[in-house]
C-alpha positions as CSV (number, residue, x, y, z in Angstrom):
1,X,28.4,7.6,-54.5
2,X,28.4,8.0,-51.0
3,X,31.7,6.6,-48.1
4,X,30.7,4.4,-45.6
5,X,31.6,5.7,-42.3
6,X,33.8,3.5,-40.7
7,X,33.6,5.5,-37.1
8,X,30.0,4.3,-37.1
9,X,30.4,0.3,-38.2
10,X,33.7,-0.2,-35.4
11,X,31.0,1.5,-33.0
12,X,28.5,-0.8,-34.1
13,X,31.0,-3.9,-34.4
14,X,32.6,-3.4,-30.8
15,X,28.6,-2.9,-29.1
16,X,28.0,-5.8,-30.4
17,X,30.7,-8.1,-29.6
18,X,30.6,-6.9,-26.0
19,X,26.8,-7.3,-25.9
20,X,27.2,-11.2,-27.1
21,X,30.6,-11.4,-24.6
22,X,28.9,-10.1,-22.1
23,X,25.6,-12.8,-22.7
24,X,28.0,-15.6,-23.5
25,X,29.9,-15.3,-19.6
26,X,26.4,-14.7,-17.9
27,X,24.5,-18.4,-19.7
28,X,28.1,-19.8,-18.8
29,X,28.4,-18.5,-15.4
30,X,24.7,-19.5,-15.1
31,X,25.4,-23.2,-15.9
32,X,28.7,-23.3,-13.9
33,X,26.7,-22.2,-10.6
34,X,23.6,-24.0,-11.2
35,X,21.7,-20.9,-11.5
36,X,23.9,-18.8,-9.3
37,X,23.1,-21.3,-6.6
38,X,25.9,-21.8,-4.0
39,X,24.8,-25.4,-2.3
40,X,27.8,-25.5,-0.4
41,X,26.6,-22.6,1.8
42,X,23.2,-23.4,1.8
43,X,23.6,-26.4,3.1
44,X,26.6,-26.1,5.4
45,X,23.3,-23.9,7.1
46,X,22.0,-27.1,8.1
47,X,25.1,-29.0,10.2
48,X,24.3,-26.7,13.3
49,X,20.9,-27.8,13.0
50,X,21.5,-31.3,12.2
51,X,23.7,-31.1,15.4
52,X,20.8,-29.7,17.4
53,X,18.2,-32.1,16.3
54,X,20.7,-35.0,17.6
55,X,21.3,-33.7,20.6
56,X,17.2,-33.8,21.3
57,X,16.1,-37.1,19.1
58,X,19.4,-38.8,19.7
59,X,19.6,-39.4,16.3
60,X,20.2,-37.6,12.8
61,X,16.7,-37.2,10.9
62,X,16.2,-39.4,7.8
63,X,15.5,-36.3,5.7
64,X,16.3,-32.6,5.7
65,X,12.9,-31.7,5.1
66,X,11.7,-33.1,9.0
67,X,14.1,-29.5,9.7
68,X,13.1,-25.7,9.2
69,X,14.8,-24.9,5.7
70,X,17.4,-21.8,6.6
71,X,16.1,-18.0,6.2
72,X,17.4,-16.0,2.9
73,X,17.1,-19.2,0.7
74,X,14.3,-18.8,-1.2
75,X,15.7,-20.2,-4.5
76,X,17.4,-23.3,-3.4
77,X,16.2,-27.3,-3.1
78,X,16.7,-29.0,0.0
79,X,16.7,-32.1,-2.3
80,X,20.0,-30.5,-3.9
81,X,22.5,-31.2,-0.8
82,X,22.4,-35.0,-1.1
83,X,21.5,-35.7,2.2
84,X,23.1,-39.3,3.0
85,X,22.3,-40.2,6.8
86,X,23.9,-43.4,7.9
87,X,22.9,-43.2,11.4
88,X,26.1,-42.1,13.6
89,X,26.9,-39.8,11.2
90,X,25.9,-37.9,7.9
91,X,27.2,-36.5,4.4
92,X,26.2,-33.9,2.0
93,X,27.3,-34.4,-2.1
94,X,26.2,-31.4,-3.6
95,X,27.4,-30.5,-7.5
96,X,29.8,-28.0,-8.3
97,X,29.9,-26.3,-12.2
98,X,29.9,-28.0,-14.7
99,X,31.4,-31.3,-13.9
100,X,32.4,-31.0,-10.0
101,X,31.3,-32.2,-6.7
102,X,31.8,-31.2,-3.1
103,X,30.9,-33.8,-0.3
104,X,30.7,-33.2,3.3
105,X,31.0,-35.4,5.9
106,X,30.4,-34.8,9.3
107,X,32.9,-36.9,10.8
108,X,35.7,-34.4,10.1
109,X,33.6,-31.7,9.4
110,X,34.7,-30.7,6.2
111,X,34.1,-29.8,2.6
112,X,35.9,-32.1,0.0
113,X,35.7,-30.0,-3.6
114,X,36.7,-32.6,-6.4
């Protein structure tokens, strides 16, 4: 009869609950972010730009596509900032983890997280 070796099932045991901890807090992390997407940056890139194309049209563009979308963003929607133009002045709502949502609002120029 032969005596199991313990050394090697805790080794085996503790690789594995790391290895499904470790998965587990990446697909979470991944679903909080929205794919490790931060919208809240990406599109704050577009207020200096929105402020620009006012300044020459006189007026804030009906969509952000009619703009040049911001370098080093490959991976993120334009769609995704919830571009809300109501003539004198515009709003972002973007999602935030699971639940969340920040909203900014260019009349105080600020991000509201709720």
């Amino acid at each position: 009869m032969s005596r199991p070796n313990w050394k090697k099932w805790i080794q085996i045991a503790t690789g594995s609950l790391l290895a499904i901890t470790l998965i587990y807090f990446l697909f979470v992390g991944y679903l909080v972010s929205g794919g490790f997407r931060n919208y809240v940056t990406f599109c704050s890139k577009y207020v200096p730009l929105l402020s620009e194309y006012r300044a020459k049209n006189l007026k804030y563009p009906d969509n952000l596509a009619e703009l040049n979308k911001p370098s080093f963003y490959p991976r993120h929607d334009v769609s995704m900032c919830g571009y809300i133009n109501s003539g004198s002045e515009y709003s972002f709502a973007v999602g935030e983890g699971l639940i969340g949502i920040a909203i900014y609002k260019s009349s105080n120029g600020e991000w509201f997280h709720d």
